[in-house]
N, C-alpha and C positions, 0 to 999 in steps of 0.2 A: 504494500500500500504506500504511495507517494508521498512524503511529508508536505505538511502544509503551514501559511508562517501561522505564527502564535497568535496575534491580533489580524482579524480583515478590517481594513479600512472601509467604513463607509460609503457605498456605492460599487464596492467589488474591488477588484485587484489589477494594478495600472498595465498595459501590456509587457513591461517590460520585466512583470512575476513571474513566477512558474507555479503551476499546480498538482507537474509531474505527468502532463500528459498531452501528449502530439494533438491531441485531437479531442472536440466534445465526442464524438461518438465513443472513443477510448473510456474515458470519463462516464460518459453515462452504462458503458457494459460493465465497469467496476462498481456502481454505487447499485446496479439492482441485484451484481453477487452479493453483494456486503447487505444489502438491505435484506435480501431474499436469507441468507444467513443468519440475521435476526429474527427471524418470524413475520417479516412482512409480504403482503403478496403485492407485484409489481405489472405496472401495465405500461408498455412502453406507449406514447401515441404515434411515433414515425419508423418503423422500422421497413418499409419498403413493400410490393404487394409479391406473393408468392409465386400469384399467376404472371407477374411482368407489368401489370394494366396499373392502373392512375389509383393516387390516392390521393379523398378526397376528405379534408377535415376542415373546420371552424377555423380561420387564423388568428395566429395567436395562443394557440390552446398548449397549454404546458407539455414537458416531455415526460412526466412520468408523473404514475395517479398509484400513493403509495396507499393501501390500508389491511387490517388487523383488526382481530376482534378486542375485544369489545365495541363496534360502532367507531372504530378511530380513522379517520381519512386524510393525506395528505397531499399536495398536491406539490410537485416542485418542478421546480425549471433550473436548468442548468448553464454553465455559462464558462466559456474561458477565459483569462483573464484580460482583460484591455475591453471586453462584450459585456452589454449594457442591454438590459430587455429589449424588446423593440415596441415603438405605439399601442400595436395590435396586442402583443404581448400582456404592455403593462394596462390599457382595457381588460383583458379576461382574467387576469389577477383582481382587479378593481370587482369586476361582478361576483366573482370568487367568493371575495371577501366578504362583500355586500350579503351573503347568501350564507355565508357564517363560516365559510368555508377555511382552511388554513392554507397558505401559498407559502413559500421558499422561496428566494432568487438564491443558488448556491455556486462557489467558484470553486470549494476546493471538496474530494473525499469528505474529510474533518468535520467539515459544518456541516455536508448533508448530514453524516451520519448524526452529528449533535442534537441538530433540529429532527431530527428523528428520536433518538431517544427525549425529549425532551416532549413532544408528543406524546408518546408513550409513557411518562409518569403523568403526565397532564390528564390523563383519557385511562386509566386502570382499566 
């Protein structure tokens, strides 16, 4: 698992950080092992179509819909460092929330998993 620094600065991490990984898609296959590891079950929303054909979703809609029982649901968005939600993004965050829902923006491993477990004392 990639080290990540000890404090994130406000608004994410300047591009000129590292978070240990070439690539979000890199990043996002480590945090549903590590999530999936702890008991949560993971729903990617872009992984590509099987058959070849179009896929077709709401923009803006987060990269992973993390939940556990008891009733606990998480939704996060992932991000490299120097990347910033985008409009459409930080809209369905906003309805999210509005709807009671819990949203992430995360840069590194570290914090998904934090705000993950942090969820999970919150919600027994």
């Amino acid at each position: 698992m990639p080290s990540a620094p000890a404090a994130l600065p406000s608004g994410g991490l300047p591009r000129s950080a590292s978070n240990g990984y070439a690539s979000e898609a890199a990043f996002q296959a480590d945090a549903v092992r590590e999530l999936e590891a702890r008991g949560w079950t993971v729903w990617q929303m872009f992984l590509g179509s099987t058959r070849g054909g179009s896929i077709w979703a709401t923009k803006g809609i987060p990269d992973l819909l993390a939940f556990r029982a008891p009733r606990t649901l998480l939704w996060l968005e992932l991000k490299q460092p120097g990347n910033r939600p985008s409009e459409a993004q930080l809209e369905r965050h906003a309805e999210l929330r509005a709807a009671g829902f819990r949203i992430a923006v995360v840069w590194t491993l570290t914090d998904l998993l934090s705000v993950a477990d942090e969820e999970r004392i919150a919600c027994p």
